[in-house]
C-alpha positions in Angstrom: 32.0 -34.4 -29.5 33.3 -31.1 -30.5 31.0 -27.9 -29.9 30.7 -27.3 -33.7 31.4 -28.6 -37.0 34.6 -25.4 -37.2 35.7 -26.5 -34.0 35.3 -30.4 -35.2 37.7 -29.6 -38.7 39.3 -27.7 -36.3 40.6 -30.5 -34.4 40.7 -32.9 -37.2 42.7 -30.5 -39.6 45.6 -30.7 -37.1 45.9 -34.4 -36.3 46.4 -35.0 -39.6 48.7 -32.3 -40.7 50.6 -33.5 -37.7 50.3 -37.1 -39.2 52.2 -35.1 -42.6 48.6 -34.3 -44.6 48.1 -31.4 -45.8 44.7 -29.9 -45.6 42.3 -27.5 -47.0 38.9 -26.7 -45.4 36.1 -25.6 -48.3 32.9 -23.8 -47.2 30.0 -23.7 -50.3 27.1 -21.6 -48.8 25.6 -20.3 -51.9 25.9 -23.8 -53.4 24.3 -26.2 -51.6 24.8 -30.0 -50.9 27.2 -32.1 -52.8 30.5 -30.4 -51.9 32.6 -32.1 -49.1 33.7 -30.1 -46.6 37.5 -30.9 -46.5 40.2 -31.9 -49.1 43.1 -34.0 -47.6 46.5 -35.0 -49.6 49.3 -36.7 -48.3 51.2 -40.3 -48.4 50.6 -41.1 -52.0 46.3 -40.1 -51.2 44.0 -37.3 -51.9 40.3 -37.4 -50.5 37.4 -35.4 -49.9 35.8 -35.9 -46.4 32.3 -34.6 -45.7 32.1 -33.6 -41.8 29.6 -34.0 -39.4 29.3 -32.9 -36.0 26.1 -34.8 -35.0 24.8 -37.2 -32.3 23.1 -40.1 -33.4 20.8 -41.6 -31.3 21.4 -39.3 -28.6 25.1 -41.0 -28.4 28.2 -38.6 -29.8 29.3 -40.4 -33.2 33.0 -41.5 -32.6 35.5 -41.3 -35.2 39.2 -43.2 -34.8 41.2 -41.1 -37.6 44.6 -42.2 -37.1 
């Protein structure tokens, strides 16, 4: 698990612009909830992914994002 949800998009933001996505990270403060935090586009796909950093359970969520 990363140290923080930057640090997280961070990390994720590079695998897949390595994999040819391109990515833009959005931050909302003065909006609230209902905005995902990351816009991917690439291969024929465009998504929104909402990140979380969290444990669950006391076990670090995994996440296999090839």
């Amino acid at each position: 698990m990363k140290e923080s949800e930057s640090a997280f998009a961070k990390s994720l933001s590079g695998i897949l612009k390595n994999a040819g996505y391109d990515t833009v990270r959005l931050e909302s403060h003065s909006t609230g909830n209902g905005i995902p935090d990351m816009f991917v586009q690439g291969r024929g796909i465009d998504l929104w992914i909402e990140l979380k950093n969290d444990k669950v359970q006391g076990i670090p969520a995994q996440c296999d994002y090839r």
